[in-house]
C-alpha positions as CSV (number, residue, x, y, z in Angstrom):
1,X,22.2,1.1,21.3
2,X,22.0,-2.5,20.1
3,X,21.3,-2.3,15.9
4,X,19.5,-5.0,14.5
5,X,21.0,-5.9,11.1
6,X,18.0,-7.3,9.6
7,X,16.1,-4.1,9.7
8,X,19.1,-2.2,8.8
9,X,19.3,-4.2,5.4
10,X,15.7,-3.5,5.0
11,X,16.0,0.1,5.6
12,X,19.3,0.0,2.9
13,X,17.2,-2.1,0.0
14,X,13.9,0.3,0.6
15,X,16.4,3.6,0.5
16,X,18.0,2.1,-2.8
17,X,14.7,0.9,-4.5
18,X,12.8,4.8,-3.7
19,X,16.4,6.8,-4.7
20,X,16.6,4.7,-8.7
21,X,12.8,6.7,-8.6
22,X,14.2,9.9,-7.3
23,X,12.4,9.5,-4.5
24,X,8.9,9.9,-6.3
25,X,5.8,7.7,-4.2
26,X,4.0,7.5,-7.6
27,X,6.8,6.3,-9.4
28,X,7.4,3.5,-6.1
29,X,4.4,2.4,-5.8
30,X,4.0,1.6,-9.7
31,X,7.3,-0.3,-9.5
32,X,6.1,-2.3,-6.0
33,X,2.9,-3.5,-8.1
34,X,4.7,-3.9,-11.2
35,X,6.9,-6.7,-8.6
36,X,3.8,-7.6,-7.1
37,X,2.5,-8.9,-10.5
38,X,5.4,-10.4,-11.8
39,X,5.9,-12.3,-9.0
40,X,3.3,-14.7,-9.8
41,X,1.8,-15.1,-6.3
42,X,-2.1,-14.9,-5.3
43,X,-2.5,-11.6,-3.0
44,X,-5.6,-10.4,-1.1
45,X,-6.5,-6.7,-1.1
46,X,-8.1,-5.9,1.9
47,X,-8.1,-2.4,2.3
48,X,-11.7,-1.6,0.9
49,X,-13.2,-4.2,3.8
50,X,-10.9,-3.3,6.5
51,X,-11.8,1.1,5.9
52,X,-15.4,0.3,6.1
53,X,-14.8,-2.1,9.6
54,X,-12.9,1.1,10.6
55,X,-14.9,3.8,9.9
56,X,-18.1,1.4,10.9
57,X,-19.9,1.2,7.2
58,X,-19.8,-2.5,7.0
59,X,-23.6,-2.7,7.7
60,X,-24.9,0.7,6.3
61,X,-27.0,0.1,3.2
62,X,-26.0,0.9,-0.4
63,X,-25.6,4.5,-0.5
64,X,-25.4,5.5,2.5
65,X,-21.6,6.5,4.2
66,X,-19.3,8.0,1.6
67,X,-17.3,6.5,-1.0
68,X,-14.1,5.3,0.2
69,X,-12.8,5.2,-3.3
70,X,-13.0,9.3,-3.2
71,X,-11.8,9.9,0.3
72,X,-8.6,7.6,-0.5
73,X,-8.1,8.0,-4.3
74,X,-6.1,5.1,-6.2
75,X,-2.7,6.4,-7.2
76,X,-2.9,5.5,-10.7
């Protein structure tokens, strides 16, 4: 089976990065945004619009639908 060594480096750095946190999502993710900030580059969060599109509560009024923040609570 042919291996393609791009994704094998990406698979190596993303084992490395989540074993220094002992495997721990929490303590990943915190690291990833801590990254993300320091980086200094402009990114769009998305998530909120696209979970509405997807669960079809773009166009409900205001209150109506559940909140997404309590179905999919923020990690932190």
């Amino acid at each position: 089976m042919w291996v393609d060594p791009i994704v094998e480096e990406v698979r190596k750095v993303r084992e490395e990065h989540a074993a220094r946190f002992d495997y721990n999502p929490v303590a990943i993710y915190n690291d990833l945004k801590r990254l993300q900030q320091e980086s200094g580059r402009e990114y769009v969060d998305l998530s909120k619009k696209l979970l509405k599109e997807k669960r079809g509560l773009g166009d409900c009024p205001q209150g109506v639908g559940f909140d997404v923040d309590f179905a999919f609570p923020s990690p932190t």
